[in-house]
N, C-alpha and C positions, 0 to 999 in steps of 0.2 A: 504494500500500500504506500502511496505518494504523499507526503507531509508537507505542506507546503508550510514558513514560516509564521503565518497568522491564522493556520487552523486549529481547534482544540478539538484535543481529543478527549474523550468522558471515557474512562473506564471501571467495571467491577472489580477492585480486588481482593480476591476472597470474598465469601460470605458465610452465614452459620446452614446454608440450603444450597451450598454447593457441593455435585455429585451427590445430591440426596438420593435415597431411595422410596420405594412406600411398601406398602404392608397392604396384607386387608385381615377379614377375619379368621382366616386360615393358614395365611403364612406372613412369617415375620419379616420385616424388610431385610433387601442386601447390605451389607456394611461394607460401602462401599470407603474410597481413600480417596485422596486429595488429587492422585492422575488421573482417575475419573470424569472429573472436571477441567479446565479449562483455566480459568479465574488463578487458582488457586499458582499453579505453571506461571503464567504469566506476573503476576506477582513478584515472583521469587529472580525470575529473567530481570526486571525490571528495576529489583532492590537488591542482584548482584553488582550493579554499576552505579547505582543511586542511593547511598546512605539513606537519604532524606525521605525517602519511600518506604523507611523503617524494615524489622523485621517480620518475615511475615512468616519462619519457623516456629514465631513465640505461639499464634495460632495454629497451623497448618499439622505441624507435628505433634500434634498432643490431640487428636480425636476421642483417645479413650478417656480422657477428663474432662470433655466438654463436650458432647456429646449431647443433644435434645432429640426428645420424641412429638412430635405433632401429631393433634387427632381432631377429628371434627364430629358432634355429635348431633343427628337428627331427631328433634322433638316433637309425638306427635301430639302433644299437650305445651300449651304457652304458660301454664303453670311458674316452672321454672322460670323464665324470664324475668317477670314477674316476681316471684320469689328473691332473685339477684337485685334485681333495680330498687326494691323496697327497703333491702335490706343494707344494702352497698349505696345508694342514691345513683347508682352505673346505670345511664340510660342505653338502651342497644344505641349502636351507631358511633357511639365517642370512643373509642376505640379503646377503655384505659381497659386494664389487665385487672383482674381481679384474682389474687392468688390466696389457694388455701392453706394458711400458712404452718396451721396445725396436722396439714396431712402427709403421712409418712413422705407422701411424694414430693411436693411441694407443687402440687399440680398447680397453673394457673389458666384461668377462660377470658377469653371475649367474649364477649357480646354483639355480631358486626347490623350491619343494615338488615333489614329485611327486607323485602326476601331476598334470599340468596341463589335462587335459580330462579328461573322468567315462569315456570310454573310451578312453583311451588301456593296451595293454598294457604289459605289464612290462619290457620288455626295448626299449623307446625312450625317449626324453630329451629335453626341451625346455628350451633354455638361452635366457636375453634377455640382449641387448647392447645396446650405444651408443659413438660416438664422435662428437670434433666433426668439424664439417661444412667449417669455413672456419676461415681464420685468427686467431685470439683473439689477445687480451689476456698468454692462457699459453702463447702460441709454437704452436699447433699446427694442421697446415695443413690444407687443403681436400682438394688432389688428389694428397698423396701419395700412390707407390704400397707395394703392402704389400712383404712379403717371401716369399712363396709362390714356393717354388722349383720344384714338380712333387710333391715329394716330402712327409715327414715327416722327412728324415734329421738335419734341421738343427736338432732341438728336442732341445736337454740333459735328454732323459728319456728312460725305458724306457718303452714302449706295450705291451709282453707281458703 
């Protein structure tokens, strides 16, 4: 590619959704690596001759420590939403993070716009989550388990 001196160039480098993979309910995603991807290469090309492009091994090399899992859940009751926004004042839409911070996981949800598909009815709910994967940096582990009793009884709120 031809660079001329007044062009900019915008690049990716690195992300936390590079060479991702997905999962569904029957198999677990690939764990995939950093040559996978694209970003990640480039990166490292680019902050072998450029100090100033920082390191980009402090990330890249360390997948088993930072490592997140993303899921999306389909609701076919607006209940929950509801139950979030009430309790949290998190209206769907604002995009903030609501994390459980009591939960083995450390799971955390949005809340995005709705709908999230062009036909989706009124009265279902699509929330995204994340949590980490593995043991980090900020204490939080891999294979905790949650806290899911059976029930609901155990959540300091009204569901009515």
């Amino acid at each position: 590619m031809r660079v001329n001196e007044n062009d900019a160039i915008i690049v990716t480098l690195g992300s936390m959704t590079e060479a991702s993979s997905t999962g569904d309910m029957d198999r677990a995603p690939v764990r995939n690596g950093k040559t996978n991807g694209g970003a990640w290469t480039l990166w490292e090309r680019i902050a072998s001759s450029r100090p100033e492009f920082g390191r980009p091994s402090t990330f890249a090399d360390h997948i088993a420590d930072s490592k997140w899992a993303s899921f999306t859940n389909t609701l076919s009751d607006t209940a929950f939403f509801r139950l979030v926004r009430d309790f949290t004042g998190n209206v769907p839409r604002e995009g903030s993070l609501v994390t459980f911070a009591e939960s083995g996981w450390l799971a955390s949800i949005v809340l995005p716009h709705q709908p999230q598909s062009i036909d989706q009815p009124d009265d279902v709910a699509s929330l995204l989550g994340l949590r980490p994967v593995r043991r980090a940096a900020w204490g939080l582990c891999e294979k905790a388990d949650g806290r899911f009793n059976g029930s609901l009884q155990h959540l300091p709120i009204n569901i009515e």
